[in-house]
TIRO-2110 file (N, C-alpha, C; in Angstrom, 1 decimal):
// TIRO-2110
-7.0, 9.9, 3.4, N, 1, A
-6.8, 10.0, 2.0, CA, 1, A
-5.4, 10.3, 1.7, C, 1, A
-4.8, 10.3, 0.6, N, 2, A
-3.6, 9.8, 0.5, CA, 2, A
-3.3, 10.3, -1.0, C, 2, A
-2.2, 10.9, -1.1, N, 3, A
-2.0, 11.9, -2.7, CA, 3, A
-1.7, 10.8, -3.6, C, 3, A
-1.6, 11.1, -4.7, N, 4, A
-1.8, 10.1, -6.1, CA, 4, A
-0.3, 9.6, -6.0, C, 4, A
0.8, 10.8, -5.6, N, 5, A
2.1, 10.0, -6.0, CA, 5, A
2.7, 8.9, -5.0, C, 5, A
1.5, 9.1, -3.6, N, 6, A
1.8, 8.5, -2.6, CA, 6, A
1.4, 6.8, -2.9, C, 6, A
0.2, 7.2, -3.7, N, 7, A
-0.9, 5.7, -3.9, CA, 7, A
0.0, 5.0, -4.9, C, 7, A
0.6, 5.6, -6.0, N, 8, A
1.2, 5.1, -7.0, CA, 8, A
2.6, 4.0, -6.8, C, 8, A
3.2, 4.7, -5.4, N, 9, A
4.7, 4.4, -5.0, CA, 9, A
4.2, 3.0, -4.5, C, 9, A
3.2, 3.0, -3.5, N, 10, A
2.8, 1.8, -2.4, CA, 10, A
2.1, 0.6, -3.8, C, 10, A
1.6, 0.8, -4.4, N, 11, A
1.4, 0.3, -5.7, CA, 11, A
2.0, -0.9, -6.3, C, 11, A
3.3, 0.2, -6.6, N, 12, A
4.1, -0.2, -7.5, CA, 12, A
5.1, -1.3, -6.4, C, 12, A
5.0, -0.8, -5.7, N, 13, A
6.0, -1.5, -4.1, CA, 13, A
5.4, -2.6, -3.5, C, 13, A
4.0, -2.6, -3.8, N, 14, A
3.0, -3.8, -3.4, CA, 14, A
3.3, -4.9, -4.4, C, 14, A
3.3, -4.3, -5.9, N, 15, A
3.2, -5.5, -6.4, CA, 15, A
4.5, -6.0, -7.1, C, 15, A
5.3, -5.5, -6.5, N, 16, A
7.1, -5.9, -6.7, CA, 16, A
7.2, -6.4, -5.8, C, 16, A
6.7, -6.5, -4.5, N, 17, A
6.5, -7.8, -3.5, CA, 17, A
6.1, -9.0, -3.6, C, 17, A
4.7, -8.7, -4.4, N, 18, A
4.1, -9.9, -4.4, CA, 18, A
4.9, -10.9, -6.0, C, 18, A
5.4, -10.0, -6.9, N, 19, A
6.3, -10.6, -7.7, CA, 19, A
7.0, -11.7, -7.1, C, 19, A
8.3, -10.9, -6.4, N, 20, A
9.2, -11.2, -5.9, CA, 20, A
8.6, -12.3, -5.1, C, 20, A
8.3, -12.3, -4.3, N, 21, A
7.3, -13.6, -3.5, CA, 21, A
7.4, -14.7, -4.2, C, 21, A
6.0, -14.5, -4.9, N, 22, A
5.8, -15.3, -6.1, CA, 22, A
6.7, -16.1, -6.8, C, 22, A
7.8, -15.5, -7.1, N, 23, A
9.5, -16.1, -8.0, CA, 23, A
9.4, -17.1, -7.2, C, 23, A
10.2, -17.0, -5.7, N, 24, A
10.6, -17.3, -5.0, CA, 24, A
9.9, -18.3, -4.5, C, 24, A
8.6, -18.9, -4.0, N, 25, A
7.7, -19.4, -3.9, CA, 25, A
7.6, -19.3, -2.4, C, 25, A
7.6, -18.1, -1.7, N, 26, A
8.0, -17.9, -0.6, CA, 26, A
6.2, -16.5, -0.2, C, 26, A
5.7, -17.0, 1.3, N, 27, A
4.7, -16.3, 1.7, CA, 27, A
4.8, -14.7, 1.8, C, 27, A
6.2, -14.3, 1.7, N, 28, A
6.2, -12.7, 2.3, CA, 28, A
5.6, -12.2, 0.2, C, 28, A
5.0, -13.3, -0.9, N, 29, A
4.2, -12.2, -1.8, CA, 29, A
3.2, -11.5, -1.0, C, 29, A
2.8, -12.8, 0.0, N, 30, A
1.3, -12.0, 1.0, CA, 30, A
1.4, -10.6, 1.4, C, 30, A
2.9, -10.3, 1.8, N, 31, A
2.6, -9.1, 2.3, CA, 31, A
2.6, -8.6, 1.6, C, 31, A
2.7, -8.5, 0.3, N, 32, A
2.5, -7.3, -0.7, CA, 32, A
1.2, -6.6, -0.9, C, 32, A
0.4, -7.4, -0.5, N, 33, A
-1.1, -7.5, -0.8, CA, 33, A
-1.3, -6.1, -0.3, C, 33, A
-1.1, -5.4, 1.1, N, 34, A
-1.0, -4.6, 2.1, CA, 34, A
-0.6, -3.4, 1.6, C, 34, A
0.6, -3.2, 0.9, N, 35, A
0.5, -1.8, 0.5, CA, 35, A
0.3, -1.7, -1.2, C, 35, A
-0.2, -3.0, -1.7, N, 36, A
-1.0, -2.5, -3.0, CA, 36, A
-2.6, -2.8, -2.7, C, 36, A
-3.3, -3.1, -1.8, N, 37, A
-4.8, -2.8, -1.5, CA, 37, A
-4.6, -1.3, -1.0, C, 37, A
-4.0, -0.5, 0.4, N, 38, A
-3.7, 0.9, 0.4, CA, 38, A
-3.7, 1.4, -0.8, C, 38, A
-2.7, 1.3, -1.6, N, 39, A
-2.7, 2.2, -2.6, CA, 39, A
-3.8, 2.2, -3.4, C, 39, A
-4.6, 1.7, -4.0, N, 40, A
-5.8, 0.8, -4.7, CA, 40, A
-6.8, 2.1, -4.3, C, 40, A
-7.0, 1.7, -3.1, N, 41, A
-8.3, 2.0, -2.1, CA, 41, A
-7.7, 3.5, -2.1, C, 41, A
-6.8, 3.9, -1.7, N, 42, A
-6.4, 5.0, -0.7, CA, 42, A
-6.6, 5.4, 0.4, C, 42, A
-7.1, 4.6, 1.2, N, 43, A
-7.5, 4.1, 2.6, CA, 43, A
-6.4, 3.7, 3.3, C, 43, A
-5.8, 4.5, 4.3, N, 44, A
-4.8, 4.2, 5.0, CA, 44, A
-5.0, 4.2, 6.2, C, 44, A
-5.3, 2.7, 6.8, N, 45, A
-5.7, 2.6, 8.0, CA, 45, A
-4.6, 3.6, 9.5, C, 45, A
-3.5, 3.2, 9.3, N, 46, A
-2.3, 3.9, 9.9, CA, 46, A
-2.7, 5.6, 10.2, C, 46, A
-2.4, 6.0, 8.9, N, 47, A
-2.9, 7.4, 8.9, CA, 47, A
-4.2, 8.2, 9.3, C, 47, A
-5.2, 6.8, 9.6, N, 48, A
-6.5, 7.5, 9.9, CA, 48, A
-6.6, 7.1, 11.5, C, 48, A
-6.0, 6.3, 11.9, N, 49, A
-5.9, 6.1, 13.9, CA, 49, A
-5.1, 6.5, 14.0, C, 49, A
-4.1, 7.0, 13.2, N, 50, A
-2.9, 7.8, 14.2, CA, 50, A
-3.1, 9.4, 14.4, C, 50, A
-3.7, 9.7, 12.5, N, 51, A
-4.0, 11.1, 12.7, CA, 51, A
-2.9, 12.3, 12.1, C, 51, A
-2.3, 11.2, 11.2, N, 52, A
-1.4, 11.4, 10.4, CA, 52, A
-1.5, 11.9, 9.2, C, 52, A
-2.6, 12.0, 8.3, N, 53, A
-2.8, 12.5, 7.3, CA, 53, A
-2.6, 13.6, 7.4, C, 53, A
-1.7, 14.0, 6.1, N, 54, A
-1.4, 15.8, 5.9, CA, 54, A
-2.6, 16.3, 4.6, C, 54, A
-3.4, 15.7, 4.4, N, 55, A
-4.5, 15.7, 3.7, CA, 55, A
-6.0, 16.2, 3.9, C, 55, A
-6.3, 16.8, 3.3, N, 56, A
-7.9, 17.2, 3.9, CA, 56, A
-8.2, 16.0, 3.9, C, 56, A
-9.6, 15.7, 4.8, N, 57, A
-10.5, 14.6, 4.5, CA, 57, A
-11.7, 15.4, 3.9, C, 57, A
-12.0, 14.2, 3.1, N, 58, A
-13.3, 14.5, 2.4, CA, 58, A
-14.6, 14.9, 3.3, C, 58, A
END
């Protein structure tokens, strides 16, 4: 689980990728997808196999 200002940044960062992409007509919008579904969800695969969250779990 992942704090609100954390979800908000990957968000906003997700979909200024996929913008940017998009303009361009170039595939790295794709990657944007990646940290605006994270933030979305708040499911951070990374953080939950590595063991990284500084967050309670539910």
């Amino acid at each position: 689980m992942q704090s609100i200002k954390s979800r908000m940044i990957r968000i906003v960062i997700g979909a200024i990728i996929m913008v940017v992409g998009a303009f361009y007509h170039s595939w790295w919008g794709a990657v944007g997808l990646i940290p605006f579904v994270v933030g979305v969800s708040g499911f951070c695969p990374a953080c939950y196999f590595l063991n990284r969250c500084k967050l309670p779990q539910k």
